[in-house]
N, C-alpha and C positions, 0 to 999 in steps of 0.2 A: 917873195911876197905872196906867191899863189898856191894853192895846196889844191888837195881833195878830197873827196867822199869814200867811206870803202862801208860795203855790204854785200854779204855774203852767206851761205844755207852750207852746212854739213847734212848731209840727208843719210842718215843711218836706217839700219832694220828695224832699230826701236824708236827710233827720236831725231827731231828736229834740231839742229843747233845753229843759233842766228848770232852772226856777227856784224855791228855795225859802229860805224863811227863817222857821224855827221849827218845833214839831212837829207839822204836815202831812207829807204824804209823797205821791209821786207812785208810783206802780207800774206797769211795764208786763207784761204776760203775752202769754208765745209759747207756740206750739203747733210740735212736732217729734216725729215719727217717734211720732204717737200720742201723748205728750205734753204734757200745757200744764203751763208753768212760769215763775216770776215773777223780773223782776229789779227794785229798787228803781233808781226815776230818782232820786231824791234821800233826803237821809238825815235824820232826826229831831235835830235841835238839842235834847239834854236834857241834863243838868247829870251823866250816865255816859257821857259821853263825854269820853277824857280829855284832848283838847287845848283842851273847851268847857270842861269844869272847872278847866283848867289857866289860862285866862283871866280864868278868873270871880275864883279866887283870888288871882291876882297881880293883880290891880284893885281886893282888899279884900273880898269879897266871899265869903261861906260859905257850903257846901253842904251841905243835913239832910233830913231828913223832917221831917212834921210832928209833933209831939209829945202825946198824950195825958194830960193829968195824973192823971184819973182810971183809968185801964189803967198810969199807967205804961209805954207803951210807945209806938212811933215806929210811925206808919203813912202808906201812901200812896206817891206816887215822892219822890225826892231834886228838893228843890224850892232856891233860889237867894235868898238872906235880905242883908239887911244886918250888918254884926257886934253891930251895937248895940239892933238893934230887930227886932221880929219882923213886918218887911212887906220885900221885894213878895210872899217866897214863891210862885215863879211859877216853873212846872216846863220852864219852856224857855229858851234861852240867847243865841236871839237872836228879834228882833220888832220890829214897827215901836209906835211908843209907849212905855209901860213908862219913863217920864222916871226914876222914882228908882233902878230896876233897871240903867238906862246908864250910874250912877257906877258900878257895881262889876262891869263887864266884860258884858253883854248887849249884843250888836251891834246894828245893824239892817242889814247886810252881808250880801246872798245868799249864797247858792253855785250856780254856774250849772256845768251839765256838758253836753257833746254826746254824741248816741248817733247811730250811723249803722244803716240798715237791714239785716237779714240777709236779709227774707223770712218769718221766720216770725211778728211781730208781729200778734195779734189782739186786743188792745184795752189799755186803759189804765182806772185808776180814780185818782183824784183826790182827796184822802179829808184831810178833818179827823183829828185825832187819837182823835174820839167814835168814830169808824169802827175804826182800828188798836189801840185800847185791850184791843179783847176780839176781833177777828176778824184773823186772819193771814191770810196771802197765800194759803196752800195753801185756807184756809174761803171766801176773796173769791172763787177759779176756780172751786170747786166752785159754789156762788150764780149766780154772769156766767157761765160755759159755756154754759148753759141754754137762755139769753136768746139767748147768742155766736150758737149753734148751730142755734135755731132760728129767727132773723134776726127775732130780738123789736127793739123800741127801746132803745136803751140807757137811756132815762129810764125805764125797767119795771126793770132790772137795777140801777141806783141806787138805785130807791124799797123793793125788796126785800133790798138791800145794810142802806138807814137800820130798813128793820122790824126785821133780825137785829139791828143795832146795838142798837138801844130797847131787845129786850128781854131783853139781855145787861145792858147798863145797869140793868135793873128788878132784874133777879137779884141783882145785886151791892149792891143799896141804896139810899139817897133819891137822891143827885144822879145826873142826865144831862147829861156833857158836849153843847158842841156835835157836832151830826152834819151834818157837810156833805160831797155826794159827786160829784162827777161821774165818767161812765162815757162813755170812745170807743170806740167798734169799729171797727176795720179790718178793710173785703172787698175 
């Protein structure tokens, strides 16, 4: 029933090559003209995405929140259900595993893309979704700059990336996703 996430960096002399598949996300951040600013390498496989949802349904397959009996009300992301039963509920659209979620359109089919270098490339974060749930791109540079800047380890920049995560997570409630993060600098 349970699967998971793969995302991954090929890092060549010319080019970036991002592999992902499911809700990980790769990001790289450059710096120009005084500015640091992010471009996603890859993109989050979730059931609001409409050619992921478009799959999902024409495979049989429905797309909801979760439902609270007692509130009465739907909360959490649009998760990916069977029509007749209420499992895998699993809020990403593709993964490796996940057997009962591949009858009704869950891939396990990357998406690979190339990036070529500009120059102005200074580092990458590598991020579970416990990571991107509560901290954006613009909160990640602000945290890594720091590190970037003062030619800290990138595993100091990580490890203060997963503390922001926790206790973001804490804020919001009993459960913590996974947080899993890698961090590369380029000088």
């Amino acid at each position: 029933m349970s699967g998971t996430t793969v995302v991954s960096i090929i890092i060549t002399p010319e080019k970036l090559i991002s592999i992902n598949l499911g809700d990980s996300r790769l990001a790289l951040f450059k710096h120009d003209n005084g500015i640091y600013y992010s471009k996603n390498l890859s993109r989050e496989h979730k059931p609001c995405e409409p050619d992921e949802s478009h799959r999902i349904i024409t495979s049989g397959g429905i797309i909801k929140k979760c439902y609270d009996e007692k509130t009465k009300k739907y909360f959490g992301p649009e998760r990916v259900w069977l029509k007749n039963k209420e499992e895998p509920g699993l809020a990403m659209t593709r993964s490796l595993g996940d057997k009962t979620a591949h009858n009704i359109g869950v891939i396990d089919e990357p998406e690979i893309k190339k990036f070529f270098y500009d120059g102005s490339e200074k580092f990458i974060v590598i991020a579970s979704d416990g990571l991107w749930e509560y901290i954006n791109s613009e909160q990640c540079i602000n945290i890594v700059k720091k590190f970037y800047e003062e030619e800290k380890e990138p595993k100091e920049a990580a490890l203060e990336l997963t503390k922001e995560a926790f206790k973001r997570w804490k804020r919001k409630g009993v459960v913590i996703d996974d947080i899993t993060i890698i961090v590369i600098f380029f000088y």
